[in-house]
N, C-alpha and C positions, 0 to 999 in steps of 0.2 A: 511476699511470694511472687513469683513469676509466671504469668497464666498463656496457656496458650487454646486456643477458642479454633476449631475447626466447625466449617459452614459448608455440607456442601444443597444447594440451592436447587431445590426443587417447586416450592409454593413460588418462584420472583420475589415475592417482597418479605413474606410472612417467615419463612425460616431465617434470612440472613437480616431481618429487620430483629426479630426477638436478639440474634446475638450480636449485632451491632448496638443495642441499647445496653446486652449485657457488659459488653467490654467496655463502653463509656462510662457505667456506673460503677465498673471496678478498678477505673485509674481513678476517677474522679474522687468517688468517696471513700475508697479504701485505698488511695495510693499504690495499687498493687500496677505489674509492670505486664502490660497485653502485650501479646502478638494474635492478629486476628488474619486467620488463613481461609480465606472464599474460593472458591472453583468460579464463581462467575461477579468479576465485577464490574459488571454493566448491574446488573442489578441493584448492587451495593450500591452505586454510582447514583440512580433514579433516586434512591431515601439521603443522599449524602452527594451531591453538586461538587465537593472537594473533591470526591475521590478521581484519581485519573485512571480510567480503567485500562492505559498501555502500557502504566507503571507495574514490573514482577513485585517491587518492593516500596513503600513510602508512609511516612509519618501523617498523621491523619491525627488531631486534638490527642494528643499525648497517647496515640494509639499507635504501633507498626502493623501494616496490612501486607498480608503476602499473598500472593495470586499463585493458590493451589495447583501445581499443573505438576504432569508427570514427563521426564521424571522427578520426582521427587528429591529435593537439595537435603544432603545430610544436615540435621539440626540437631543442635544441641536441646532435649526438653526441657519442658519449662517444670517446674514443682508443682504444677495444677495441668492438668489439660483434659481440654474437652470434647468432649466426643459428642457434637450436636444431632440430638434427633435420628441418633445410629448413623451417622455416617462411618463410613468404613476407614481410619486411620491408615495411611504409607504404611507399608511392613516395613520399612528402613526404618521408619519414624519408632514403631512399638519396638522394632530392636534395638535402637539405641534405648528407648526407657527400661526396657530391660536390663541395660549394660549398668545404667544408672544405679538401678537399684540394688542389682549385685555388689555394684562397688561400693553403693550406700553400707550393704548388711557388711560388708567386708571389714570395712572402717570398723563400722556401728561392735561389729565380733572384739575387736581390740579396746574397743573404750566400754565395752560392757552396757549399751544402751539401745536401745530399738528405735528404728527410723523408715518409714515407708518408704521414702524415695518418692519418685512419680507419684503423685495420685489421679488416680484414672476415675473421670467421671461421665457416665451416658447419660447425658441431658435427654432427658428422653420430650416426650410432645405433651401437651395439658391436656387432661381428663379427669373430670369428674366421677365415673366408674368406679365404686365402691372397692374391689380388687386393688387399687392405686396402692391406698392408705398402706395395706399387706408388703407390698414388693418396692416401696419410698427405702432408698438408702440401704438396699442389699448387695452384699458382694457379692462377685461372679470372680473366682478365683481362673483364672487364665489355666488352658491344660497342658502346654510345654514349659512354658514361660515363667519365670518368678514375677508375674503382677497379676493387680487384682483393680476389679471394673465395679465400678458402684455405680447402682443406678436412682437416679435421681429424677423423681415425677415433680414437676411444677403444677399447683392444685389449688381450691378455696379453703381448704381447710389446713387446720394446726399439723394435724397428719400427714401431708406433703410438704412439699417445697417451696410453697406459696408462687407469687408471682412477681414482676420486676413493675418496682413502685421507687421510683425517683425521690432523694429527698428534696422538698418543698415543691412538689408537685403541687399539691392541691393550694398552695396560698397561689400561685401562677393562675391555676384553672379557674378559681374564684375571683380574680383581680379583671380576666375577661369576660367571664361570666356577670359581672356587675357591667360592663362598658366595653359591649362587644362592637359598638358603632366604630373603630379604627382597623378593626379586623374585614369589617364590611366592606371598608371604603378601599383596603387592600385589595379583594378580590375582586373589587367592581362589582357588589351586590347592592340594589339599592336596600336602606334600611327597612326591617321587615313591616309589613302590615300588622297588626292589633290582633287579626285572626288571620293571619295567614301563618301555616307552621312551616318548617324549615327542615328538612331530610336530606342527609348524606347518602349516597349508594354507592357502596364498593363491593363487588360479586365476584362471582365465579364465571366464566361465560356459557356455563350450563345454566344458570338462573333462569327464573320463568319474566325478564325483567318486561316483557311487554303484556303481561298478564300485572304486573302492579304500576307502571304508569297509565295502563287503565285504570284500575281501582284510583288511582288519582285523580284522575282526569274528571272521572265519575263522580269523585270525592264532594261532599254538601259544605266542604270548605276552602278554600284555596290551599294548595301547597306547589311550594318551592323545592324543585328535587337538584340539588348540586352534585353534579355528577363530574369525577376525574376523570379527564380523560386516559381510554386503554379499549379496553375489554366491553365492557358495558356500555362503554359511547356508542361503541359500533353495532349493538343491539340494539339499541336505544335509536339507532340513522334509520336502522331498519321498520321498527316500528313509528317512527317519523315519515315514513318516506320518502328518504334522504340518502344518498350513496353514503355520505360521511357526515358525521361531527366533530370538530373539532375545540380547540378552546377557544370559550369568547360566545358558541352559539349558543342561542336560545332560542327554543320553541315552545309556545303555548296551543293548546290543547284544553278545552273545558277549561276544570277549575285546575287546570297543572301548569305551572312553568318550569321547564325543563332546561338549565342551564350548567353549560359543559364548565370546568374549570380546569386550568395547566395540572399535570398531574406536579405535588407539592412535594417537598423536604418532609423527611419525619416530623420534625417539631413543629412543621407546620399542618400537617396533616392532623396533629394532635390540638392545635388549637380551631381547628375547623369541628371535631367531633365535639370542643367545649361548646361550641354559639349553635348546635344545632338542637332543633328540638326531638327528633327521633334518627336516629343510626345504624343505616343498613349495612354493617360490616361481614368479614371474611374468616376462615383461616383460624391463626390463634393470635398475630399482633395486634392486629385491630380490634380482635374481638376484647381484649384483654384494654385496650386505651380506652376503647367506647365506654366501657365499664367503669373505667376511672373518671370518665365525663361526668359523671353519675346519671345521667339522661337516659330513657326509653333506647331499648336497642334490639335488633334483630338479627341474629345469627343464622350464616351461611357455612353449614361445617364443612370442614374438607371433606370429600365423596373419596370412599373406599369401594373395593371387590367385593359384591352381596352385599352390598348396604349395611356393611361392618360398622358404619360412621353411625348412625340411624339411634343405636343404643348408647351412645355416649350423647347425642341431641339431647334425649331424656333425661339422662342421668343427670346433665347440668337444670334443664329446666325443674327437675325434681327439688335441685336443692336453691336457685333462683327464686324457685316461686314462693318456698317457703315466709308464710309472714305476710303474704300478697292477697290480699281481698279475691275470695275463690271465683267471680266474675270475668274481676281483671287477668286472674291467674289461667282461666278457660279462655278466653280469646290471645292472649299473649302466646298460649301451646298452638291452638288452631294456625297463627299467623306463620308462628316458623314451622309446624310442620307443613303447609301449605309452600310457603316460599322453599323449604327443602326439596320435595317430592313435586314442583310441577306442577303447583296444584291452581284455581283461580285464587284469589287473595281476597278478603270482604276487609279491607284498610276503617271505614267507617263505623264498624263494630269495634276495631281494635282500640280506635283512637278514641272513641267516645269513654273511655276510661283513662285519658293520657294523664290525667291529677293525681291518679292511684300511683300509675303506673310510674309519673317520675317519682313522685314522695318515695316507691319501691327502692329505684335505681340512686336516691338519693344515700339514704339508708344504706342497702346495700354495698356502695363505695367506701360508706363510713364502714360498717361490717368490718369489711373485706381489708381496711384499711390497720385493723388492729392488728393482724397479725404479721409477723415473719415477712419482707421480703423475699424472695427471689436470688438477690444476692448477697445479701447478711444470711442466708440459712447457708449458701453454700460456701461462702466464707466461713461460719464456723466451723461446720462439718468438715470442712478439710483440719483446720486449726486442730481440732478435736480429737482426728481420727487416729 
C-alpha cells in the first residue's frame, strides 16, 4: 500500500516527531511506500540533520518528504492517508480522493466486488480518557463526498491503537542499558557517581523549572540535571543568573549540576532517556520513548483552554499507577500534579521511592510491551477494512 502521512506542526518536535517515527516504521517493517508531507521543515530538520529544509521535495531513508505549502500541487492519493492529530487536508487533495474512489466503485460496479478506494484516517492525539476505548476506529461518513474518515486513538490499552514500538527496540535499549559508559564519553558526561542520579529535562517553557532545580539543589543527594538546549535552557540562564546557556555549560548549585547538552537527533535523544535515571519529558513523543526507557518519568501534558489537559493528567496516572506500591503511587501523583500547575516540587519524597518506582516503569514497559503497536494496528485495520 501506498501511505501518505500529513503533519501539520504545532507542539516543534512532538507532532511531527510521532509521524516521522511513524513513516520510518512503515517502509521499514512493512515495506509500504511513504510520502510524508510537513508545513514546517525546520522542525523535521532539528529530530532529523538529513533533512534539507529548502528542499519542496527529497528522499529521506526510503521516505519522500514534501513541504506542505499552499498552493497545494495536485496529487495523486495514496491508498492510506493520514490526517495527523486533525490537521485540515488541501480540498484539492480530498477532491481528488474522492475522484478516486468513485472511480474505484465505478470499476468495482462492473467486476461485482467492493473496494474502498482511499482510506482516510484521523490519527488523532494519546489519551488515556475512558471515552477513547468508545470512539477508537469509528467512521465519520463525509456529508457531500463519497468518503469516510476513521478515527483512530493511539492508547495503553487493547481497546485503542496502541502506540509506536519499533521492532527490537528493547534488545538496543538493554544493550545500553548494561554499558552506557560510550554514550557518556559521547556527550562529554563524566561517568556517574554511585549516588549521584542522573535526570533528563525536556519542558514546556511554562514549567515551574526553577522551582525543581531548586528542589535539586536542595536535594540530600547529588543530581545531575542534562538539559537540551531550547526552551528550558533559557529558564534555566534565568534562574542561574545568567543571560544565556548554551551547550557545553555547566553550572553547580548545592547538590545540582546543571549541564546543557546540543539539542540531539531523535535516536539519539532516545538513547539519552535509556542512561538516565528519572525523565522529565513533554507532549506525547517523549512522553511515550521515556516510557519505553522503562525508568521513572515525569510528565508535562500539553496545556489546553480551562485546563481541559488537567483530566486526561489523571486519567493516565490512574491507569500508570495501577500495581504501584500506594506510597510510591502518592508522591509520584503529588510530583506531576505539582510540576503541571506551578506548584513547589518536594523532588526528596519522590525519590526516596526510586526502587519501587523504576521495578514500576520496568514492568510497565514490559505491560505495555505485549500488546498491538501503533503501526501493525493500523496496518491491519486498513487491510481489513
Amino acid at each position: 500500500m501506498r501511505w501518505d502521512i500529513f503533519c501539520h506542526v504545532v507542539d516543534n518536535y512532538g507532532d511531527v516527531g510521532v509521524c516521522w517515527r511513524l513513516a520510518r516504521q512503515l517502509a521499514t517493517e512493512f515495506g509500504m511506500t511513504v510520502r510524508l508531507l510537513v508545513d514546517d521543515l525546520g522542525s523535521l530538520q532539528r529530530i532529523c540533520p538529513e533533512v534539507d529544509s529548502n528542499l519542496t521535495a527529497q528522499y529521506i531513508r526510503n521516505i519522500q518528504i514534501l513541504h506542505w505549502i499552499e498552493p497545494f500541487p495536485n496529487l495523486v492519493p495514496a491508498d492510506v492517508v493520514i490526517e495527523a492529530f486533525g490537521c485540515e487536508l488541501p480540498a484539492n487533495y480530498v477532491m481528488a480522493m474522492a475522484m478516486a474512489v468513485a472511480s474505484s466503485q465505478a470499476v468495482d460496479s462492473v467486476d461485482m466486488k467492493e473496494k474502498e478506494g482511499c482510506m482516510w484516517i484521523n490519527l488523532e492525539y494519546l489519551s488515556t480518557e475512558s471515552w477513547v476505548e468508545g470512539y477508537h476506529r469509528l467512521a465519520s461518513p463525509h456529508p457531500r463526498l463519497p468518503l469516510t474518515k476513521y478515527f483512530f486513538f493511539p492508547g495503553f490499552t487493547a481497546a485503542t491503537g496502541g502506540v509506536i514500538q519499533e521492532a527490537g527496540l528493547f534488545a538496543q535499549r538493554d544493550s545500553l542499558q548494561s554499558d552506557p559508559a560510550k554514550l557518556w564519553h559521547e556527550l562529554s558526561i563524566p561517568v556517574p557517581a554511585s549516588d549521584e542520579t542522573i535526570v533528563s529535562l525536556f519542558c514546556y517553557d511554562h514549567a515551574p523549572v526553577d522551582h525543581l532545580l531548586e528542589a535539586w539543589a536542595i536535594s540530600t543527594s547529588p543530581v545531575r540535571c542534562l538539559l537540551p538546549e531550547g526552551v528550558a535552557s533559557r529558564q534555566a540562564a534565568a534562574w542561574a543568573g545568567q543571560s544565556r546557556l548554551v551547550a557545553e555549560d555547566s553550572v553547580q548549585r548545592g547538590n545540582l549540576v546543571l549541564q546543557v547538552l546540543p539539542f540531539v537527533p531523535q535516536e539519539n535523544y532516545d538513547r539519552l532517556l535509556w542512561v538516565c535515571d528519572c525523565n522529565f519529558v513533554r507532549g506525547e513523543d517523549s512522553f511515550v520513548r521515556a516510557q519505553w526507557a522503562a525508568r521513572p518519568v515525569i510528565w508535562q501534558i500539553y496545556p489546553q483552554q480551562e485546563d481541559a489537559h488537567l483530566p486526561k493528567l489523571e486519567a493516565f496516572l490512574n491507569l500508570y499507577c495501577q500495581g504501584l506500591v500506594q506510597e510510591a503511587a502518592d508522591v509520584l501523583r503529588a510530583l506531576h500534579r505539582g510540576w503541571n500547575n506551578n506548584k513547589q516540587l518536594d523532588w526528596d519524597n519522590y525519590w526516596r521511592y526510586h526502587k519501587a518506582l523504576k521495578q514500576h516503569a520496568i514492568a510497565w514497559a514490559e505491560q505495555l510491551a505485549q500488546a498491538p503497536d501503533l503501526a501493525s494496528n493500523l496496518v491491519n485495520f486498513c487491510r481489513n477494512q
